[in-house]
C-alpha positions in Angstrom: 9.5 6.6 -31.2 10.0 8.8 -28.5 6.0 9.1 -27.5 5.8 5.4 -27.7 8.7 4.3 -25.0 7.5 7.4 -22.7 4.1 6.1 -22.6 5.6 2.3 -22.2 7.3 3.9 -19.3 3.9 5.4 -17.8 2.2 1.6 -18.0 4.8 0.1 -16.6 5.0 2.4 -13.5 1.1 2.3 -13.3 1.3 -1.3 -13.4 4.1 -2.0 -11.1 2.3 0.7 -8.7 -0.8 -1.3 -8.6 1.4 -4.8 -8.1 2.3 -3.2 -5.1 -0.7 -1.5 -3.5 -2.3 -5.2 -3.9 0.8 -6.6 -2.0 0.9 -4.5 0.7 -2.5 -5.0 1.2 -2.2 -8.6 1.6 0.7 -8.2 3.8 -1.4 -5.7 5.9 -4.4 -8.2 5.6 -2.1 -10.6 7.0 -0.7 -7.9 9.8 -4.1 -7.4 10.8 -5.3 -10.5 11.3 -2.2 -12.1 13.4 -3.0 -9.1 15.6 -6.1 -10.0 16.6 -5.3 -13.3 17.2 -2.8 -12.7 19.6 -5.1 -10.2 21.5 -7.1 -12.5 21.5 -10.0 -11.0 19.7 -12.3 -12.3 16.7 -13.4 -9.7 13.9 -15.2 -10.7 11.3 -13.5 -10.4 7.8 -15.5 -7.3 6.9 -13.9 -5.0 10.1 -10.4 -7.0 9.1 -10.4 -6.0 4.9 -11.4 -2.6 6.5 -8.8 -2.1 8.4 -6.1 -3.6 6.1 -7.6 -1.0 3.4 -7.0 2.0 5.3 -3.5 1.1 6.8 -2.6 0.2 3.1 -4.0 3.6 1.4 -2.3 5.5 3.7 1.2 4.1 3.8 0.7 4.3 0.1 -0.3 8.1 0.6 2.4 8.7 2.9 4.9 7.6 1.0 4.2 9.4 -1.9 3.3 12.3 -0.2 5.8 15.3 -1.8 6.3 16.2 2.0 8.2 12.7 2.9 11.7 14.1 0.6 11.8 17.4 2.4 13.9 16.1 5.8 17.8 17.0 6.1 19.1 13.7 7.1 19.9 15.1 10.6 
C-alpha cells in the first residue's frame, strides 16, 4: 500500500498546487484591474489577463525557486 498513498500524496499536492495558481491569478486579475482604474487608465481585457498571467507565473516561480530557503534570517 505504500506506492498507492505516495502517489495519493503526489495528486493531491498537484491538485492543491493548481487550486492555487488559479487563485492567485484571479486575485492578481483583480490587483490588476483596480490598478488601472485608479490611474485612471482603460486596458482592454487581453493586456489585463496578460499581465495578471505573468505577475502570477512568476510569484509562483519565485516562490518555489530552491534559491528563496537559502537566506540566514538576519
Amino acid at each position: 500500500m505504500g506506492l498507492l498513498d505516495s502517489f495519493g500524496a503526489l495528486v493531491s499536492s498537484i491538485v492543491a498546487s493548481l487550486v492555487f495558481a488559479i487563485l492567485s491569478y484571479v486575485v492578481t486579475v483583480f490587483i490588476v484591474g483596480a490598478g488601472a482604474g485608479l490611474a485612471e487608465y482603460s486596458p482592454s481585457s487581453d493586456f489585463v489577463a496578460l499581465a495578471a498571467a505573468i505577475l502570477a507565473g512568476a510569484a509562483i516561480v519565485g516562490g518555489a525557486s530552491p534559491m528563496a530557503g537559502l537566506g540566514d534570517g538576519t
